[in-house]
C-alpha positions in Angstrom: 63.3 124.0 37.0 66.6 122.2 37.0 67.1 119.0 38.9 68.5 120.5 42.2 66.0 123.4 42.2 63.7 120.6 42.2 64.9 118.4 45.0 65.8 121.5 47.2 61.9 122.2 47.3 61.1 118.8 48.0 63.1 119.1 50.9 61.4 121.5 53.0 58.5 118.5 52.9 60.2 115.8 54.4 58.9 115.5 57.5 55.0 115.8 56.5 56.2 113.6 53.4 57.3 111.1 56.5 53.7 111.3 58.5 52.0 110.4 55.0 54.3 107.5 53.8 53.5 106.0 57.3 50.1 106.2 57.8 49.5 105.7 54.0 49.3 101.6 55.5 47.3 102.5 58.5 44.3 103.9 56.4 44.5 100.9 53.9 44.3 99.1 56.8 41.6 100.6 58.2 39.8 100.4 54.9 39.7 96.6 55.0 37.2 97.0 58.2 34.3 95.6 55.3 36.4 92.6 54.4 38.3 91.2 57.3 36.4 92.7 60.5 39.1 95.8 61.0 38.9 96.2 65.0 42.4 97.9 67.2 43.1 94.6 68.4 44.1 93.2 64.6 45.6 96.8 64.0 47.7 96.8 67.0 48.5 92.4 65.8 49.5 93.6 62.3 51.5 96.8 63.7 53.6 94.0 65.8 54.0 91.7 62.7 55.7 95.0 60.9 57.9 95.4 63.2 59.4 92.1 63.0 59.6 92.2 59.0 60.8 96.0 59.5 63.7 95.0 61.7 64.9 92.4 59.0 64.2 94.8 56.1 66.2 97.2 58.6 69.4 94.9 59.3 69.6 94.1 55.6 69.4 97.7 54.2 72.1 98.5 56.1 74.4 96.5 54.0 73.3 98.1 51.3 73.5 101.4 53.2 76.7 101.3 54.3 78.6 100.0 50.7 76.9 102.4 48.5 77.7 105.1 51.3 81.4 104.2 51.0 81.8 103.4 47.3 78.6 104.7 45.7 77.9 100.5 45.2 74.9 98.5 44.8 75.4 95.5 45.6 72.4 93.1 44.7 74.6 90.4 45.9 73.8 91.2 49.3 70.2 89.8 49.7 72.2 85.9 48.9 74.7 86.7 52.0 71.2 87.0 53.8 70.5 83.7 52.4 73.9 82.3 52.9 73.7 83.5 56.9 70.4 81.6 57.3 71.8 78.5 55.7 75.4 78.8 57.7 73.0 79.1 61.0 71.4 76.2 59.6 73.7 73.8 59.9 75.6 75.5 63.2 72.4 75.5 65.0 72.3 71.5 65.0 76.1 71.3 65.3 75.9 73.2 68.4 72.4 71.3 69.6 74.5 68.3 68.6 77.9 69.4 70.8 76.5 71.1 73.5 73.4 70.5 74.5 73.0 66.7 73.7 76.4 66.1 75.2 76.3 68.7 77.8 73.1 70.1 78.9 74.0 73.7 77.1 70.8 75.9 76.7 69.3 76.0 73.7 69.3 79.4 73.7 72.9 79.8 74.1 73.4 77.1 71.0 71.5 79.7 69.6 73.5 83.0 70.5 76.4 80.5 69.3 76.0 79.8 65.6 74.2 83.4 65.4 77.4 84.7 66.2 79.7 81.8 64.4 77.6 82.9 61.1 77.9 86.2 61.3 81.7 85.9 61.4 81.7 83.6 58.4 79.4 85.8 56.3 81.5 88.7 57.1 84.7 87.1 55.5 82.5 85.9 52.3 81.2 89.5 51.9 85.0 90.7 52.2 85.9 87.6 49.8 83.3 88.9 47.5 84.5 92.5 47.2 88.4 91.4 46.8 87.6 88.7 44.1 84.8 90.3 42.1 84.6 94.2 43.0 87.9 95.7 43.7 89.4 94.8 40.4 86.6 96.8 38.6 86.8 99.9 41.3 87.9 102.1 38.6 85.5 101.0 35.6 82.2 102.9 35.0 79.6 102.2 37.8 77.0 100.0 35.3 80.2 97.2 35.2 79.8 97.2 38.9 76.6 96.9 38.7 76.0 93.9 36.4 79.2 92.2 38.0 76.6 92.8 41.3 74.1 91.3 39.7 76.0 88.3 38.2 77.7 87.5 41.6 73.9 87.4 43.0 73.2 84.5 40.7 76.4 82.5 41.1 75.3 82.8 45.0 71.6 81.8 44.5 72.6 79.0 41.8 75.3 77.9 44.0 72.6 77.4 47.1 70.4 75.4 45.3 73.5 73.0 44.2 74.8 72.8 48.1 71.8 73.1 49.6 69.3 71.3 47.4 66.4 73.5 46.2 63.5 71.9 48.8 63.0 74.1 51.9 64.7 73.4 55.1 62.8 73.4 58.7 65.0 75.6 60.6 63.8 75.1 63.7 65.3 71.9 65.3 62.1 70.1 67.1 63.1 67.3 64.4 67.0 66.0 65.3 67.9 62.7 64.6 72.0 62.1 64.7 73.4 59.3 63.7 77.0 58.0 64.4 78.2 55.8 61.5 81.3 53.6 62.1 83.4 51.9 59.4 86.3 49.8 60.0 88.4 46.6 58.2 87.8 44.1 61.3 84.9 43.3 63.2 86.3 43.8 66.7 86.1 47.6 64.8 89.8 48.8 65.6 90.3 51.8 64.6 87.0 52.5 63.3 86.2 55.9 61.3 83.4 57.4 62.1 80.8 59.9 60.7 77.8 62.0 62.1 74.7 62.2 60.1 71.9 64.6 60.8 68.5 63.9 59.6 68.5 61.2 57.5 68.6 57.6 57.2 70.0 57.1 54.2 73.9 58.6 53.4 75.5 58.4 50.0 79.6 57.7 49.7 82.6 56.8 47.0 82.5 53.2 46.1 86.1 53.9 45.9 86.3 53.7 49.6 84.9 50.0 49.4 87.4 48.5 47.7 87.7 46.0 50.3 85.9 44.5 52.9 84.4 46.4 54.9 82.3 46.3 58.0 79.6 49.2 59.4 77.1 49.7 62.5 75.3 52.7 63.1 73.5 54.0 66.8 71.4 56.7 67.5 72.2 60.0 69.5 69.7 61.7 71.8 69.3 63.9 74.3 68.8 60.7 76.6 71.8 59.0 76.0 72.8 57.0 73.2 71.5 53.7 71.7 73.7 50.5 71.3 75.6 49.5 68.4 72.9 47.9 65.7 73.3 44.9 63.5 77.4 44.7 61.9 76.9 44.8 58.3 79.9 42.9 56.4 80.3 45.5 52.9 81.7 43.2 50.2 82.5 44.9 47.3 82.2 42.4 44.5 78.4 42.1 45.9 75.8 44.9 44.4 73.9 44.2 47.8 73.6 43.6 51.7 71.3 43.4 54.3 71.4 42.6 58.2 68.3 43.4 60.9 68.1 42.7 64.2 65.9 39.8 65.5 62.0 40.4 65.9 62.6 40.0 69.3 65.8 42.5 69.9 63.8 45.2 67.7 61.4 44.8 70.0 63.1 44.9 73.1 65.3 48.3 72.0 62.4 50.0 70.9 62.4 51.8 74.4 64.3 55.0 74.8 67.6 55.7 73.9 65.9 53.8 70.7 68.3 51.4 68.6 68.8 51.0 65.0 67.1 47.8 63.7 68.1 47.4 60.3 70.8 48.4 57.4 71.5 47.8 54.4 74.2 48.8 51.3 73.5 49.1 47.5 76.0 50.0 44.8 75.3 52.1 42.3 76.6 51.4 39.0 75.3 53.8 36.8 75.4 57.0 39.5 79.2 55.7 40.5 77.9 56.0 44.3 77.6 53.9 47.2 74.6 54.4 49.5 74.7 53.2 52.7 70.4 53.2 54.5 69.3 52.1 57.9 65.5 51.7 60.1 65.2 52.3 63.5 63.2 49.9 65.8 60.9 52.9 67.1 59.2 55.1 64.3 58.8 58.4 66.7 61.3 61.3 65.6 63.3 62.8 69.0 61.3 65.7 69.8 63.9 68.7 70.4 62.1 72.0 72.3 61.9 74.5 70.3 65.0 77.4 71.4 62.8 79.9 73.5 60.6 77.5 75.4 60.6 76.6 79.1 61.2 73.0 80.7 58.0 72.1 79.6 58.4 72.6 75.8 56.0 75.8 75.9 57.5 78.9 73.6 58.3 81.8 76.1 55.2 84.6 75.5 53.5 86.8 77.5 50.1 88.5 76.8 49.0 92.1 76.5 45.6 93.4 77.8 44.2 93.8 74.3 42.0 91.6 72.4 42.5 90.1 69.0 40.0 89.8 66.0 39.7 86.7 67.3 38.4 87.9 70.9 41.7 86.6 72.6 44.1 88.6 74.2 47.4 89.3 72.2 50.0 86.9 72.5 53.9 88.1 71.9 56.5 85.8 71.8 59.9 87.0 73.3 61.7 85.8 70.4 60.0 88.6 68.8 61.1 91.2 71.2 64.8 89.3 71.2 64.5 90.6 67.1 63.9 94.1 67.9 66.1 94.3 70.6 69.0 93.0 68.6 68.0 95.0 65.6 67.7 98.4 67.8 71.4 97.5 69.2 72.8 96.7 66.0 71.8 100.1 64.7 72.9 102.0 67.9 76.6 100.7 67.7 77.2 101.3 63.9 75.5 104.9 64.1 78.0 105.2 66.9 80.8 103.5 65.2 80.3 106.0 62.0 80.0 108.9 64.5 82.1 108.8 66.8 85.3 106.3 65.6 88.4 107.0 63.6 87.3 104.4 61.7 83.5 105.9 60.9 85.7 109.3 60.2 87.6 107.2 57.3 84.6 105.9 55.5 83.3 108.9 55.9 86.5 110.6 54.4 86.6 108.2 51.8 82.7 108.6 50.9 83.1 112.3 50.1 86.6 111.8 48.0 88.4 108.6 47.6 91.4 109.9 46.4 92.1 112.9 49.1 91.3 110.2 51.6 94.5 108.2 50.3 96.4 111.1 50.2 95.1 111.9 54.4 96.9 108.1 54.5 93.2 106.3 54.8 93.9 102.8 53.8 91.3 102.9 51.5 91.4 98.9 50.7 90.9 98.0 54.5 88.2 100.2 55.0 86.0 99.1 52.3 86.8 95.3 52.9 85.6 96.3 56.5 82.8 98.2 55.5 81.6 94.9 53.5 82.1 92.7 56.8 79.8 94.7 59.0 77.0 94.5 56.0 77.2 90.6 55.5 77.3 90.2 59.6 74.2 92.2 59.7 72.8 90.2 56.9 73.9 86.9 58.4 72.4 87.8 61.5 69.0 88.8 59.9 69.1 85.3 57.7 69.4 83.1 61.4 66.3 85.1 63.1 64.0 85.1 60.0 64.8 81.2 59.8 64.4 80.7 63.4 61.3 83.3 63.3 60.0 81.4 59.9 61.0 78.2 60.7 61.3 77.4 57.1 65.0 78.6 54.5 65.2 78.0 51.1 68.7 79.3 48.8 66.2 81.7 46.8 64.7 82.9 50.4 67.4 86.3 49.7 65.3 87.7 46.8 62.7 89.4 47.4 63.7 90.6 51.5 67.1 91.6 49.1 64.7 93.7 47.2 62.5 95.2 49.7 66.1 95.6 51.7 66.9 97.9 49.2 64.0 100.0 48.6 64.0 100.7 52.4 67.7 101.7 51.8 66.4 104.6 49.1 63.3 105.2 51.0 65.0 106.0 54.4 67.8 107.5 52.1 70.7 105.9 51.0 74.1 106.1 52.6 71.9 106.7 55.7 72.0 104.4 59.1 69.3 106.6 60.4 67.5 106.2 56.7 67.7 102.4 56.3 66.2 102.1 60.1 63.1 104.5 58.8 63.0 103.0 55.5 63.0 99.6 56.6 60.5 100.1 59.5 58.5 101.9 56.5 58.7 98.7 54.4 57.5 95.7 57.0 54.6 98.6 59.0 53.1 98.8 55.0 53.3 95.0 54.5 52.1 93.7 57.8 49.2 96.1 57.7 48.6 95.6 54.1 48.1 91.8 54.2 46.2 92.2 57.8 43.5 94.3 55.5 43.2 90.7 53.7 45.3 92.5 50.9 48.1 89.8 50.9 49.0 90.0 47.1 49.0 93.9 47.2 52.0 93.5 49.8 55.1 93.8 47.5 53.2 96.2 45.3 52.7 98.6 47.7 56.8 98.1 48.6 57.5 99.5 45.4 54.8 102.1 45.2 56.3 103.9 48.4 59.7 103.7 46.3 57.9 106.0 43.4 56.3 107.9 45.5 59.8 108.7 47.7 61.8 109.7 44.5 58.7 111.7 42.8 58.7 113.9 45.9 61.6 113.5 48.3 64.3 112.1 45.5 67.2 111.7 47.9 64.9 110.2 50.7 63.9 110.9 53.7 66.9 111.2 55.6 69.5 111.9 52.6 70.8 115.0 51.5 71.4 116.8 48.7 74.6 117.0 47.1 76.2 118.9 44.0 78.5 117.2 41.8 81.1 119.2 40.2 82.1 118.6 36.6 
């Protein structure tokens, strides 16, 4: 039986083939009654927590979806755009908090929708940056150069995150802001002062080459409540390795009230690092308490309860953060299956899908429409990196892995080059792993990722939703 003899047949099983590959999870689920207490409550708690991981696994296989679809592509980069979006909304996300709703009373939420949006546009021109620079010139070289150049450009990204990011983990979530205005100037009336902002730490590194001569610096602290007074002036004399100034016992203790003041700073130079470093204390030890994004006045996440009990004999309790996921996720995939539908411009990547060259001889501008096709991937990507980090609470620049991976086995599960396919496949993917680890099987998770993938191409090689097609030679 020849190949497409072969796949033909397995066609005419898909839809049973479907039923199976999703309650596959449910019965191993179900089989973990004897070790973790299986009751509906905990079924219906893991089916939720699949959702959430199947709406991410979703939004990143369509990146992959959509490239390969185009120009038959896979591009491993694309699980570090994921990474790069979380990190962009990183740093946005207290920009924003920072900006708006420190200065003027902004929801969080909306500081939220803000650098969501803000990364997504930035990791759309890095994905279209990425297939200028490193893809297009190889367009017409055999497919495995793509492929490695793919897999090089995924560790130049993931390398390159752990140099501009560090490689500890970040806490996304920004109950923890501390911003700090920095002032340097050559007098002490502080004419003409430059000034920096400084998020999260007390300590700041700069170029002793901007020391030269003598110098002076205060620092305050910004809060939601207002803002501190100046601290102690520090005088920065640069043929001295060291300085110190603090505020009296008594001032310390008299600013240590709220807007809270800085107490103390200090200056060392660095000889052997050729660096500067600049460190300060404040005279109250408590961190400003920022509510977390979807909470009321009060601080309290926004939630609400459904009439069935946990495992733990409480009633389930969803966040709407969690429904804001799917939401966004169900959207996303609405409008690009109705883009690719019903657009001129889904008509010319689907032209250029089926022949490149006839759809440059139709006059598609083939160029734009694949540098298009890689924006819409890394937005989606970006957006999935800012709600897993808000979701997780936690990024770290090799966080893009193993989602990257899973991404694109939901791609080949649901069928590659599919929107409709890397919904299914990706729902697929986080359904098995959120029921798989709430049958106390947590290290079987991945495996059972990869074991849908074999048992997809051993019976339904094209996946679920992709067809069959003969190539002529």
């Amino acid at each position: 039986m020849d190949l497409y003899r072969y796949i033909h047949k397995a066609s005419r099983f898909r839809w049973w083939f479907l039923v199976l590959v999703v309650l596959a999870p449910v019965a191993a689920s179900a089989a973990g009654a004897g070790i973790t207490g299986f009751t509906y409550g905990s079924l219906i708690e893991n089916l939720l927590i699949g959702l959430i991981l199947g709406s991410v696994y979703a939004l990143i296989a369509l990146g992959y979806t959509l490239v390969y679809g185009v120009i038959k592509l896979i591009n491993f980069a694309h699980g570090d755009i994921y990474m790069l979006g979380a990190f962009s909304g990183f740093y946005l996300l207290r920009f924003t908090v920072r900006w708006l709703n420190f200065t003027h009373g902004i929801s969080l939420i909306w500081c939220f929708a803000i650098s969501l949006i803000i990364s997504a546009v930035l990791c759309a021109v890095l994905a279209v940056l990425m297939e200028r620079l490193a893809y297009r010139p190889l367009r017409k070289s055999s497919r495995i150069a793509a492929l490695i150049t793919a897999v090089g450009v995924s560790f130049l990204l993931e390398n390159g995150g752990i140099i501009a990011f560090g490689a500890n983990p970040k806490s996304y979530e920004p109950r923890k802001l501390e911003v700090y205005q920095l002032q340097f100037a050559d007098t002490q009336d502080f004419t003409g002062a430059r000034q920096v902002e400084i998020f999260d730490r007390s300590q700041e590194s700069f170029a002793p080459a901007k020391f030269k001569q003598t110098t002076y610096a205060r620092i305050r602290v910004v809060s939601r409540s207002g803002t501190s007074d100046w601290g102690p002036v520090l005088t920065i004399n640069p043929e001295e390795q060291f300085g110190f100034v603090e505020l009296p016992p008594d001032e310390a203790a008299a600013s240590s009230g709220s807007p809270r003041q800085i107490a103390s700073i200090g200056y060392n130079f660095d000889s052997n690092e050729k660096q500067f470093v600049l460190s300060w204390a404040r005279a109250a030890v408590a961190d400003y308490q920022v509510k977390p994004i979807f909470s009321d006045s009060s601080g309290t996440p926004l939630a609400f309860h459904l009439p069935i009990k946990s495992a733990a004999g409480e009633f389930i309790r969803i966040p709407w953060f969690n429904v804001v996921i799917v939401v966004i996720t169900t959207f996303l995939l609405w409008a690009l299956n109705l883009l690719i539908n019903r657009s001129m411009f889904g008509m010319s990547m689907r032209a250029l899908s089926f022949d490149m060259n006839a759809a440059k001889l139709m006059g598609v501008d083939t160029d734009k429409v694949i540098a298009q096709t890689f924006a819409i991937g890394g937005a989606c990507a970006a957006v999935a990196g800012n709600i897993v980090g808000l979701y997780n609470q936690q990024i770290d620049p090799l966080m893009g892995i193993l989602p990257g991976l899973k991404a694109f086995v939901a791609a080949v599960v649901g069928g590659i080059g599919s929107i409709p396919g890397a919904a299914v496949g990706g729902m697929i993917m986080g359904i098995s792993e959120g029921l798989v680890k709430g049958a106390g099987a947590g290290k079987l998770a991945d495996a059972m990722a990869f074991a849908i993938l074999i048992l997809v191409l051993l019976f339904r090689p094209t996946g679920i939703f992709g067809r069959t097609t003969r190539e002529k030679v």
